[in-house]
C-alpha positions as CSV (number, residue, x, y, z in Angstrom):
1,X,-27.8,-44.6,-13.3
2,X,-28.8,-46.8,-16.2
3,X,-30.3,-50.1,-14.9
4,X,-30.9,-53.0,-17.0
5,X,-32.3,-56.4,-15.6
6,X,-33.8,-58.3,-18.2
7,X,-35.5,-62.2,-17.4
8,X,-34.4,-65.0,-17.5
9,X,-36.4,-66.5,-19.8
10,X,-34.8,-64.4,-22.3
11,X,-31.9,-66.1,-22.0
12,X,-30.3,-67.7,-25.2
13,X,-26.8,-68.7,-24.6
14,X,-24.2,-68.8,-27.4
15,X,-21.4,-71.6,-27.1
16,X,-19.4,-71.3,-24.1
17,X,-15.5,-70.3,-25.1
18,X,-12.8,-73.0,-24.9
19,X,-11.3,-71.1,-21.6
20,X,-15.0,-71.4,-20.3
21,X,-15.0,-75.0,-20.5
22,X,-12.0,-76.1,-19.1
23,X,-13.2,-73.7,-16.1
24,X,-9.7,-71.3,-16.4
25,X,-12.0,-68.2,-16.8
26,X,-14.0,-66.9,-13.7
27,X,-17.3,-66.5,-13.1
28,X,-18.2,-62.5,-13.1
29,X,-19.2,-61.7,-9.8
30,X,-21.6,-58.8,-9.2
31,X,-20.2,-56.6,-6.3
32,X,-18.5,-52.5,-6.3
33,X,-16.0,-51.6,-8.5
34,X,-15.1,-48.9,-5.9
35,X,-16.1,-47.8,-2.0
36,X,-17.9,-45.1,-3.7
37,X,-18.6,-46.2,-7.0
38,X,-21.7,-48.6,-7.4
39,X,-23.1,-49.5,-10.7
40,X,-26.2,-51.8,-11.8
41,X,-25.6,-55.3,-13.4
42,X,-28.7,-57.2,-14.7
43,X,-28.5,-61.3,-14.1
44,X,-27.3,-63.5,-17.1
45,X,-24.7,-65.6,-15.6
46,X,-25.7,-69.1,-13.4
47,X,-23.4,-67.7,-10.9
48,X,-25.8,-64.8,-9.0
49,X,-24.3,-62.9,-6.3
50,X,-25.8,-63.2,-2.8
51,X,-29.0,-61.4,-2.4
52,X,-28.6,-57.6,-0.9
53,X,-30.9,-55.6,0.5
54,X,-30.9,-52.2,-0.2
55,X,-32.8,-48.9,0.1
56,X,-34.1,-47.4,-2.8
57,X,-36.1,-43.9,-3.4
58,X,-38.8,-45.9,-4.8
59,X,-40.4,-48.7,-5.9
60,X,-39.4,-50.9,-8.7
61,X,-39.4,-54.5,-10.3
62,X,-35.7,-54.6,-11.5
63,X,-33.6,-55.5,-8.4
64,X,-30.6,-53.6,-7.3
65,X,-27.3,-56.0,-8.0
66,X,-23.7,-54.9,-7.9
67,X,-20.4,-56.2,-8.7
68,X,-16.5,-55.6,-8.5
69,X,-15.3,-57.0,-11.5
70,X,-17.1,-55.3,-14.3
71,X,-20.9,-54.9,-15.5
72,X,-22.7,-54.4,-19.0
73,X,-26.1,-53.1,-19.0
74,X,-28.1,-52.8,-22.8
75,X,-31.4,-52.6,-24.2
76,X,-31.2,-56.4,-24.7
77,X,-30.2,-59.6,-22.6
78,X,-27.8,-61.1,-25.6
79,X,-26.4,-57.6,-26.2
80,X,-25.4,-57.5,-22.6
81,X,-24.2,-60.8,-22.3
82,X,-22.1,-60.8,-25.1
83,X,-19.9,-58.0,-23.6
84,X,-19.9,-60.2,-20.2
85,X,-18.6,-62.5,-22.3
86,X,-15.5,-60.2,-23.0
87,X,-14.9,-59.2,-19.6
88,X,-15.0,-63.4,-18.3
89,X,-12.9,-63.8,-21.1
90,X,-10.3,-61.2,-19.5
91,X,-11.3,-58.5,-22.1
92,X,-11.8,-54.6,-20.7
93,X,-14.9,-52.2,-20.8
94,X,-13.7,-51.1,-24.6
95,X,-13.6,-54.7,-25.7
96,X,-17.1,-55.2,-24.0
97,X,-18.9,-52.1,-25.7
98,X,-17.9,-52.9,-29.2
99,X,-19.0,-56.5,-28.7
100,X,-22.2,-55.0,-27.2
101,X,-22.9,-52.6,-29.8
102,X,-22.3,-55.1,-32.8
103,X,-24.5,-57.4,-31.0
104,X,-27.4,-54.6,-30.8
105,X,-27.0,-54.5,-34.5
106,X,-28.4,-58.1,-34.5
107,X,-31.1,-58.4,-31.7
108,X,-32.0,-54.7,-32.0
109,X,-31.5,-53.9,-35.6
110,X,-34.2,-51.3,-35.6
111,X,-32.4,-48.9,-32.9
112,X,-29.3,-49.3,-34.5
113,X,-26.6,-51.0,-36.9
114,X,-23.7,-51.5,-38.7
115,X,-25.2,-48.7,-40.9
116,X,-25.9,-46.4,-38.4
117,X,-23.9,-43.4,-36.2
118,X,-23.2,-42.3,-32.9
119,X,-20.2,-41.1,-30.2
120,X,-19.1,-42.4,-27.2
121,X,-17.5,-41.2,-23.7
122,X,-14.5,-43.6,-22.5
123,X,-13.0,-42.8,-19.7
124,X,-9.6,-45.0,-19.6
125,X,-8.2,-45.7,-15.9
126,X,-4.6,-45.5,-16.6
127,X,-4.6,-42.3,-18.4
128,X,-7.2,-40.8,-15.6
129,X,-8.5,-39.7,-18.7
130,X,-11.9,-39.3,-20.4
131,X,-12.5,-39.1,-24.0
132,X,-14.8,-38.6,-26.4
133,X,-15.1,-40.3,-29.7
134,X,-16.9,-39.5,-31.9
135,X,-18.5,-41.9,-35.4
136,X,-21.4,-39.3,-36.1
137,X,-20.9,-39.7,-39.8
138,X,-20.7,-36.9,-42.7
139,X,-23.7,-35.5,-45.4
140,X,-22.3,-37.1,-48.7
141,X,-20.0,-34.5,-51.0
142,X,-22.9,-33.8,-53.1
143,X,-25.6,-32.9,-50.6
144,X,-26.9,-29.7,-50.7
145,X,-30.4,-28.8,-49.8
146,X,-32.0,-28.8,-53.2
147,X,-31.3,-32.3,-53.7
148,X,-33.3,-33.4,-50.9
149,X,-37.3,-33.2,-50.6
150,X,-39.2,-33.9,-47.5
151,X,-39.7,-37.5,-48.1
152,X,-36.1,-37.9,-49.2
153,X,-34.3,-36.7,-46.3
154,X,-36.5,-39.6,-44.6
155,X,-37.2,-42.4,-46.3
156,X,-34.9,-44.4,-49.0
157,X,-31.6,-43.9,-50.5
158,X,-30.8,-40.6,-49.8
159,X,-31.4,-40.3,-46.3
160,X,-28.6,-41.7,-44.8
161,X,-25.2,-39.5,-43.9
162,X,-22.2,-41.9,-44.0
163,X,-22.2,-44.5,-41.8
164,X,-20.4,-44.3,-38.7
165,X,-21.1,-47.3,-36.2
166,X,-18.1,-49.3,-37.7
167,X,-15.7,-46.5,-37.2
168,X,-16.2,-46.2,-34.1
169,X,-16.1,-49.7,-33.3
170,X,-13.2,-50.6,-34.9
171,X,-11.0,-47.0,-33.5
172,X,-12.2,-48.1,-29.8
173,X,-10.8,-51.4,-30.3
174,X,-7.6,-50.3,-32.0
175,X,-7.1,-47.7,-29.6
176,X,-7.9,-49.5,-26.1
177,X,-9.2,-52.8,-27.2
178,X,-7.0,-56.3,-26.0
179,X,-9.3,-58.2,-28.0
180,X,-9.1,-59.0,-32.0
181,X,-12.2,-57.7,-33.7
182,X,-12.7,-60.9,-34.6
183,X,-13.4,-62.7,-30.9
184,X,-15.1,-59.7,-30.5
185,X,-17.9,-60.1,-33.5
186,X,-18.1,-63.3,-32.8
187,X,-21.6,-63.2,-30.8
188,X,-23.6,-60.7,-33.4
189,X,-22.4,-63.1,-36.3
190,X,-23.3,-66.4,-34.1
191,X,-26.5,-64.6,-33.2
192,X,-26.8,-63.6,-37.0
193,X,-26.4,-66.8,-38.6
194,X,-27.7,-69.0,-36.8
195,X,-30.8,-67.1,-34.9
196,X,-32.4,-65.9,-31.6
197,X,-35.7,-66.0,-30.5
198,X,-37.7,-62.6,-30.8
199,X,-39.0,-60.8,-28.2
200,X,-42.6,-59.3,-27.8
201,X,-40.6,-56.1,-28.1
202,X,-38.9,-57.1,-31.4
203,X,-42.3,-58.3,-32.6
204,X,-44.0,-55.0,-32.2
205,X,-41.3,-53.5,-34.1
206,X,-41.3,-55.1,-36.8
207,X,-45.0,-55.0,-36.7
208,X,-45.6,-51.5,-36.6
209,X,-43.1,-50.7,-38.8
210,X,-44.5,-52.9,-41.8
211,X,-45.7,-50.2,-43.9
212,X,-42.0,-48.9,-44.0
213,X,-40.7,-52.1,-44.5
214,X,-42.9,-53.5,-47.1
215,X,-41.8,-50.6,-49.3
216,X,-38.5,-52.0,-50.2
217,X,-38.2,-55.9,-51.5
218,X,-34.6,-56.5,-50.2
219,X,-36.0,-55.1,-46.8
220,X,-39.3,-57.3,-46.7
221,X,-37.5,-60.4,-47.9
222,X,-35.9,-60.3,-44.1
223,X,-38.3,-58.6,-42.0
224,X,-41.9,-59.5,-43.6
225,X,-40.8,-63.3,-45.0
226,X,-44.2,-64.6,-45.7
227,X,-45.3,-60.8,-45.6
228,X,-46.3,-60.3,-42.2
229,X,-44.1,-59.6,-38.8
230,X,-42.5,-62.5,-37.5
231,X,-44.2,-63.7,-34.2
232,X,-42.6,-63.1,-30.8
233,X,-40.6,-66.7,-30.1
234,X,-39.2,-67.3,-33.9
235,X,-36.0,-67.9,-34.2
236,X,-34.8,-65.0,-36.4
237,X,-32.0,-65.3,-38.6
238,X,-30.3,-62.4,-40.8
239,X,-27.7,-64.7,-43.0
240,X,-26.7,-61.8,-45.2
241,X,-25.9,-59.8,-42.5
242,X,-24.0,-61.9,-40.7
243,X,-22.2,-62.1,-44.0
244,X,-21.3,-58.5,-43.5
245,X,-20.5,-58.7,-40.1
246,X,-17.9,-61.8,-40.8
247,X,-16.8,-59.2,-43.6
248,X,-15.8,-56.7,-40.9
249,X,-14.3,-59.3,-38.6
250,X,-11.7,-60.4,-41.3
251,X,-10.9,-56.6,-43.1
252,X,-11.6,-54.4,-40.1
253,X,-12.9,-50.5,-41.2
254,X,-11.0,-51.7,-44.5
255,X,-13.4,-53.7,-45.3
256,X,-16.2,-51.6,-44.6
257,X,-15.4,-48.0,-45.9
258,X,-12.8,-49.1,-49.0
259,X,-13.2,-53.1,-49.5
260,X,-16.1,-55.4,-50.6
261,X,-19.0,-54.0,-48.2
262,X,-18.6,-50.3,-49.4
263,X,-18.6,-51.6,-53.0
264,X,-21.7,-53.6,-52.3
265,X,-23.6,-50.4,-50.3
266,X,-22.7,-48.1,-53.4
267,X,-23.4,-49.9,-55.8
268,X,-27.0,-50.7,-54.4
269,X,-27.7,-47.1,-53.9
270,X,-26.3,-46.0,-57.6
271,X,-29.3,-47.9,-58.7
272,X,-31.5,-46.2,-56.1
273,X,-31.3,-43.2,-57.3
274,X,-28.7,-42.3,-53.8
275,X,-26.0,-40.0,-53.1
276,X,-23.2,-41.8,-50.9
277,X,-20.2,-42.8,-53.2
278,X,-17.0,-44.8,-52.6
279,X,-15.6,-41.1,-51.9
280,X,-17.8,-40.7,-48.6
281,X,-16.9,-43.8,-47.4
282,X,-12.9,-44.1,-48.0
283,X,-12.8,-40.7,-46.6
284,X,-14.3,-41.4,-43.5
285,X,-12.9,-41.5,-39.9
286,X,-14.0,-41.5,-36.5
287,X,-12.8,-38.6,-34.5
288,X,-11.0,-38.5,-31.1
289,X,-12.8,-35.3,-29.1
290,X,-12.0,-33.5,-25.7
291,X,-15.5,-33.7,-23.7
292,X,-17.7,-31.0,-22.4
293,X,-18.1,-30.1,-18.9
294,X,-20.0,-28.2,-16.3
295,X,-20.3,-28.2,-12.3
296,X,-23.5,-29.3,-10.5
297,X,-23.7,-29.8,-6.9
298,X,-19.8,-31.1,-6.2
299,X,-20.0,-33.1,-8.8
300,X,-18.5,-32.7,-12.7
301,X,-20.7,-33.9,-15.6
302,X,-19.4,-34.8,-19.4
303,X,-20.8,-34.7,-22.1
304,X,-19.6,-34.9,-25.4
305,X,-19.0,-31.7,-27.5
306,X,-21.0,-29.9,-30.2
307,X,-22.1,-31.8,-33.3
308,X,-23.9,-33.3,-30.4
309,X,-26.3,-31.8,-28.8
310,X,-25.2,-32.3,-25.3
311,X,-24.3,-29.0,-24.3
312,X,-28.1,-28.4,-23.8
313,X,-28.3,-31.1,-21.2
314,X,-24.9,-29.3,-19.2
315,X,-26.8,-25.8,-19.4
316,X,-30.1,-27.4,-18.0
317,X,-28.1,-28.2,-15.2
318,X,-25.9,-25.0,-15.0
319,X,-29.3,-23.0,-14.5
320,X,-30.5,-25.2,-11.9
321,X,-27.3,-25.1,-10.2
322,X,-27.9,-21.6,-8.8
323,X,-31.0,-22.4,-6.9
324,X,-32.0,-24.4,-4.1
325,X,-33.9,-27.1,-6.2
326,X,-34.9,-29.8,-3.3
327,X,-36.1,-26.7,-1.1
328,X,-39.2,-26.6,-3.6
329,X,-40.2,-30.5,-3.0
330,X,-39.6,-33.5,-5.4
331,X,-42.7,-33.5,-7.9
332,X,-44.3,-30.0,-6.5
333,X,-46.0,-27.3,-9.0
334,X,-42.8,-25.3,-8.4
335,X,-40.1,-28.1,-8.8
336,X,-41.9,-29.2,-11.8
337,X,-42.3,-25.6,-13.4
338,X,-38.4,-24.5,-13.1
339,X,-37.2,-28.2,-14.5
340,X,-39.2,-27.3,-17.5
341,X,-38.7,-23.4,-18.0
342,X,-35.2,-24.1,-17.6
343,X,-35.1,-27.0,-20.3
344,X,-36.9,-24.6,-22.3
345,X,-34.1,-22.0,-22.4
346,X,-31.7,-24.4,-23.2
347,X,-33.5,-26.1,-26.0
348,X,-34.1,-22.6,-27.2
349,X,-30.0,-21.7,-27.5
350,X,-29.4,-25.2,-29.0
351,X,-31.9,-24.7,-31.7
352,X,-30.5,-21.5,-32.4
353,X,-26.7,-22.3,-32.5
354,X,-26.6,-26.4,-32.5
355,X,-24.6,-27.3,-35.4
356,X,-21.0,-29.1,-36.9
357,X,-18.4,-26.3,-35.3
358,X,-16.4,-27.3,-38.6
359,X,-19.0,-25.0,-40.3
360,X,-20.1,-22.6,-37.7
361,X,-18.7,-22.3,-34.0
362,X,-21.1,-23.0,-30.8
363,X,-20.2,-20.1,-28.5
364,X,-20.0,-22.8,-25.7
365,X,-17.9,-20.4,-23.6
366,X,-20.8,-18.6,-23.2
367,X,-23.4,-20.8,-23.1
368,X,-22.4,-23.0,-20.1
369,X,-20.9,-19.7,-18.1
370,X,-21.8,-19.8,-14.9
371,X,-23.0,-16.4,-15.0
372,X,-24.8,-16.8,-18.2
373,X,-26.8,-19.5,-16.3
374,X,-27.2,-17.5,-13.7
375,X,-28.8,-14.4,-15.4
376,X,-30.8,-17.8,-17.2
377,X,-32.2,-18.5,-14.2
378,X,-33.4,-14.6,-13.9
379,X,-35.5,-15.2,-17.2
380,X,-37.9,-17.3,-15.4
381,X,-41.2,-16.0,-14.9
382,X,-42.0,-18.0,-11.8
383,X,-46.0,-17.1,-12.1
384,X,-46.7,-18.6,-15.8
385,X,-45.3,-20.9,-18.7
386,X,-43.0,-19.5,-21.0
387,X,-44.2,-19.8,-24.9
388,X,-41.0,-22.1,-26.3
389,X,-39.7,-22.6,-29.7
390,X,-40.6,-26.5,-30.4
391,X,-38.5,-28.6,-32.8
392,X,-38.8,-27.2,-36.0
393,X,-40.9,-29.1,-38.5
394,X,-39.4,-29.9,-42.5
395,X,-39.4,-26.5,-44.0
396,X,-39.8,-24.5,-41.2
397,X,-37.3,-22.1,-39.7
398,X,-37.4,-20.2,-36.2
399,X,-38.5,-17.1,-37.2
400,X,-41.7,-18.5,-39.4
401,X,-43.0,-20.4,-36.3
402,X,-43.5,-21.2,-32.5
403,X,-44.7,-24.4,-31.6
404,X,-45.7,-26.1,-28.0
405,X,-43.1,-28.3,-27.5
406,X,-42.1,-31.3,-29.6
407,X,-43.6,-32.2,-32.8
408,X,-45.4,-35.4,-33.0
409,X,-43.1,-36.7,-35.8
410,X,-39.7,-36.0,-33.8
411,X,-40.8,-38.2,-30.9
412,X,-40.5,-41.6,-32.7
413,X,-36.6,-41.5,-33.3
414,X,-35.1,-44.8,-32.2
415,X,-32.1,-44.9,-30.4
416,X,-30.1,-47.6,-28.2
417,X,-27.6,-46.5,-25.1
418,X,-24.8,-48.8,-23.6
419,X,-22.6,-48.4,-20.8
420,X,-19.6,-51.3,-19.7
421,X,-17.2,-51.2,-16.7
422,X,-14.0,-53.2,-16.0
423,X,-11.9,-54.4,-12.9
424,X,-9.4,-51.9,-14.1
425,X,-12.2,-49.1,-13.4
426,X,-12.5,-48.3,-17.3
427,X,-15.8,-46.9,-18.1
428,X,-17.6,-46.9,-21.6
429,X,-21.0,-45.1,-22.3
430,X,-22.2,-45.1,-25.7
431,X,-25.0,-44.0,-27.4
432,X,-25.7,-45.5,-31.5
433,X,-28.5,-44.7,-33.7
434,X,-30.3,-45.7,-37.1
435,X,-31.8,-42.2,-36.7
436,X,-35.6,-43.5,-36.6
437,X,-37.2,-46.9,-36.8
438,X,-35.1,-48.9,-39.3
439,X,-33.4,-45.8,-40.5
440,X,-34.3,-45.2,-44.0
441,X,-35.6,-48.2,-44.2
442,X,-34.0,-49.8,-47.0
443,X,-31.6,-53.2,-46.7
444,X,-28.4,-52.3,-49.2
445,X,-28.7,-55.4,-51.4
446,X,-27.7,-58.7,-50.1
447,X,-25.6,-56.7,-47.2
448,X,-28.2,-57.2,-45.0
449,X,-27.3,-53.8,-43.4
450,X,-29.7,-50.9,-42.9
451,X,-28.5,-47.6,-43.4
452,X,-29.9,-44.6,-41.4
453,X,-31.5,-41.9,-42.0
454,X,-29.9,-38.8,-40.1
455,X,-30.2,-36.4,-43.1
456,X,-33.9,-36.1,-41.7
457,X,-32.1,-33.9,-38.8
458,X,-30.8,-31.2,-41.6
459,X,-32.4,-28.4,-42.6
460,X,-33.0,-28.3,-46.2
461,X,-34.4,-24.7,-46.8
462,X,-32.5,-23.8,-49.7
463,X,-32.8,-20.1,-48.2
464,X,-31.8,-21.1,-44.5
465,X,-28.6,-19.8,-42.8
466,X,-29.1,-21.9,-39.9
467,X,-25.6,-23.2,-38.2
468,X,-27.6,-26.8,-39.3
469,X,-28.3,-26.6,-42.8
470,X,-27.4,-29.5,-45.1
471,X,-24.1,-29.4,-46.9
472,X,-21.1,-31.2,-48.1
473,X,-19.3,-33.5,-46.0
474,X,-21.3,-31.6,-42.7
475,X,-21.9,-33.5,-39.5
476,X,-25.6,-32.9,-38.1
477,X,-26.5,-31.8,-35.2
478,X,-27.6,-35.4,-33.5
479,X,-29.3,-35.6,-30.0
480,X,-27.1,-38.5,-28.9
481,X,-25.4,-37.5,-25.7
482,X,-23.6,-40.0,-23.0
483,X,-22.9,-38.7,-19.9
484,X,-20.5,-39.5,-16.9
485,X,-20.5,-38.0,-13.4
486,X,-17.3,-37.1,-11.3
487,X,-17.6,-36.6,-8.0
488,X,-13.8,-35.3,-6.0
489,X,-12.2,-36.9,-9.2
490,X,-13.8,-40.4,-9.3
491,X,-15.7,-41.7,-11.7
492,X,-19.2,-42.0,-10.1
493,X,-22.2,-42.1,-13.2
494,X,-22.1,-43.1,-16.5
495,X,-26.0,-42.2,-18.2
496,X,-27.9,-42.4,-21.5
497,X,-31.2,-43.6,-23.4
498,X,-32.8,-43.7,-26.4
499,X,-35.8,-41.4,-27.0
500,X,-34.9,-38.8,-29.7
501,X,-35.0,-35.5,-28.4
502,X,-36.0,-36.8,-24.7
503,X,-32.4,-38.0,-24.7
504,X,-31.7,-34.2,-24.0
C-alpha cells in the first residue's frame, strides 16, 4: 500500500473555500472506506482522527491512519492536500487526482509536469468497472532514428514525445469529474503565483541538477535566479507557469494542444532547432484502455496494458504464483534468490517484445499464461545466479551485449505516483513523469513549462528492428505502471512509485 505521512511543519495552507468558512463542508475524517478495505491517509487537516493502535510487520516512523470518507496520498504535503481539498469540497477520487497531479506540477516540477506523460488505473464504483487511461504521449511525425544522436534523445529540444499530462487530466475530468477544471487548478496556480516554501528535498533537486539547468537561460532564469539553487525555506514562485496553468483552466486541452500554449511551445522549439509541431499537438488524445490482469494468491492484480511496461510486473508474479514462496522465509538466501531470478525472466521477455502494440503486438496471451509461468519457474537454476540481459545502453542492442543488471544512467529517472479514494469507493492510481530530472531540461519560453524527455527510452539504431525503435507518431515503451489489487471482487490495493525501472 502506498503510505504517505508528510509533517506538519510542511504545512502551507491555501485560502480556505467559501463553503469552508461558513462551516457547510465537513471535516474529512480518517476511518475505512470498507470492512475489508483499508487505505493510508497522511495528516493535513486540524481535525485528526482518534489515535489507533495497530499491528504492523515492522517498524516505521509514518503512523498508520485510516478513514471512511476518502484519502489522497502524494510525494508532497500540498499536492495531497489539494485533492483533500476536492473531496471536503464534495468532489470524487477523479476530481482529487487531477487536482493532485496539477499541483505536483508546481511543488514537484522536477518529477513531473504539465509537459510531461503518464497513464492511470480508475476504477469507477458505479460501473464496477476499472479502466485504464492512458496520456503516454506520441514521437513527433518526423522522428525517425537518424535525427536523433545520443545527447539529443536526452537533453534539449528534441527529446521530448508529445506531451501528455494535460490530456489525461482534462479526459479524467470530462469523463468522471463533478468539478470544473477550473476549481480544480485552482491550488497549483495559487501555489504558482503566489509561492510555497521549498523543501530540503526540493533544494537538493534543484541543486544537483544545476549543471542541467544552467544550460538553458529561460530554465535558469526560474530555477538558478541569482545562479545558484534556491535554499530550502524560500518561497518559490513560477509566475509564468502559473500563467499556463490559468491558460488550461479557462480553454481546457483546447488550449493546450490547438490554442495559445501549443503556439507558445512550438514556436519556442522552431528556434531550438526541435521537432514537435502544431501537428503533434492538435492530433493528440488520451486513450481509454482495457487493463491487464493476472491471479496471485486469491487475489486479481491490474495493470495497465502494453506501451507500458506493466505486464512485466503481472509475470513476476505469475511465476511466483506456482511455488510456495513464504515456505522459504521472508529475507532467506532462497526467498531472495527466486524474487530476483524470476524478475530476471520477466525483464528479459519485456526487453525483447516491450513496445507500442500499434507497431508491433506483445504476445501477452502467452506471456502471462499460467503455464508459460509455470515452465518460467522450471528455468530457474536454484544453485547459482542466472547471467541477465541489463537495460540496454544508447546504441546498444540485445544481441551486441549482456550486462549485470541496470545501467547506472537508467537509475536516475524521476517519477511521481498518486493514488485518491472517495466515499463512493472510486479509486484513482496514477503514475506521471518528466522522464528524468527536469525532463529535457529546457523551460518553453515564457510558458514556464518543462517538457520531457521520453525519447531517451527509444532506440535509435538506424539498423534496429526492435518492437521499440523510434518512429513517427510511436508511443514508447514507458516503465510507468499503477497497480490495483482485487480480492473476491473488491477493490483491496491501489500501488505505485517513482524510481525508473525499479517501478517494475
Amino acid at each position: 500500500m502506498t503510505v504517505a505521512t508528510p509533517s506538519r511543519s510542511w504545512l502551507w495552507d491555501i485560502p480556505p473555500s467559501p463553503q469552508q468558512k461558513a462551516g457547510a463542508v465537513p471535516a474529512l475524517i480518517p476511518a475505512i472506506l470498507d470492512d475489508d478495505t483499508m487505505l493510508y491517509w497522511p495528516h493535513h487537516l486540524e481535525q485528526e482522527a482518534d489515535t489507533m493502535t495497530l499491528e504492523q510487520p515492522v517498524q516505521t516512523h509514518r503512523p498508520v491512519v485510516m478513514g471512511q470518507n476518502g484519502m489522497v496520498v502524494s510525494a508532497h504535503p500540498l499536492a495531497s492536500q489539494a485533492g483533500l481539498r476536492m473531496l471536503q469540497e464534495g468532489g470524487n477520487a477523479m476530481d482529487a487526482a487531477a487536482a493532485t497531479a496539477a499541483t505536483l506540477n508546481v511543488v514537484e516540477p522536477y518529477m513531473s509536469g504539465a509537459g510531461g506523460l503518464g497513464v492511470l488505473l480508475c476504477y469507477v464504483a458505479r460501473e464496477n468497472r476499472l479502466r485504464v487511461l492512458n496520456f503516454s504521449g506520441r514521437a513527433p511525425y518526423t522522428a525517425t532514428p537518424g535525427r536523433f544522436t545520443l545527447e539529443t534523445r536526452e537533453v534539449g529540444s528534441r527529446a521530448s514525445l508529445v506531451p501528455g499530462n494535460v490530456a489525461g487530466w482534462m479526459t479524467l475530468l470530462e469523463t468522471y469529474g463533478s468539478m470544473h477544471r477550473g476549481h480544480v487548478l485552482t491550488p497549483a496556480i495559487t501555489y504558482a503565483e503566489h509561492g510555497f516554501p521549498l523543501s530540503y528535498n526540493n533544494h537538493r533537486y534543484i541543486y544537483n541538477h544545476q549543471p542541467l539547468l544552467s544550460r538553458f537561460p529561460t530554465t535558469a532564469s526560474i530555477f538558478l535566479p541569482h545562479g545558484e539553487a534556491p535554499r530550502a525555506g524560500t518561497i518559490f514562485k513560477q509566475k509564468a507557469l502559473a500563467q499556463s496553468l490559468r491558460a488550461i483552466a479557462d480553454g481546457g486541452r483546447e488550449a493546450f494542444y490547438r490554442g495559445p500554449l501549443a503556439k507558445a511551445i512550438v514556436t519556442f522549439l522552431q528556434t531550438q532547432d526541435g521537432l514537435l509541431t502544431l501537428d503533434d499537438f492538435a492530433d493528440y488524445q488520451a486513450v481509454w484502455e482495457e487493463p491487464i490482469h493476472t491471479a496471485y494468491r486469491g487475489y486479481d492484480v491490474y495493470a495497465p496494458p502494453p506501451n507500458s511496461s506493466g505486464f512485466q510486473i503481472l509475470e513476476t508474479l505469475s511465476i511466483l504464483n506456482h511455488i510456495d514462496v513464504q515456505a522459504l522465509g521472508y529475507g532467506t538466501p532462497a526467498y531472495l534468490h527466486l524474487l530476483m531470478e524470476a524478475a530476471k525472466l520477466s525483464i528479459t521477455d519485456r526487453i525483447a517484445y516491450a513496445g507500442d502494440p500499434e507497431h508491433t503486438p506483445v504476445p501477452l496471451d502467452r506471456l502471462l499464461a499460467p503455464a508459460y509461468a509455470k515452465a518460467q519457474l522450471g528455468r530457474i537454476n536454484w544453485q547459482q545466479a542466472a547471467r541477465v540481459i541489463g537495460e540496454r545502453p544508447a546504441g546498444e542492442t540485445i544481441a551486441d551485449v549482456i550486462r549485470p543488471g541496470i545501467d547506472p544512467a537508467y537509475r536516475d529517472g524521476l517519477t511521481t505516483y498518486l493514488s485518491t479514494a472517495d466515499r463512493e469507493g472510486n479509486i484513482v492510481s496514477l503514475t506521471q513523469t518528466l522522464g528524468t530530472g527536469f525532463g529535457g531540461g529546457l523551460v518553453m519560453g515564457d510558458t514556464g513549462i518543462f517538457l520531457n524527455n521520453m525519447c531517451w527510452w527509444f532506440e535509435i539504431d538506424t539498423a534496429s528492428d526492435h518492437p521499440n525503435c523510434v518512429a513517427p507518431g510511436k508511443r514508447v515503451d514507458f516503465c510507468v505502471s499503477p497497480i490495483q489489487a482485487f480480492q473476491n471482487g473488491a477493490f483491496n490495493l491501489s500501488i505505485g512509485t517513482p524510481g525508473s525501472y525499479g517501478i517494475l
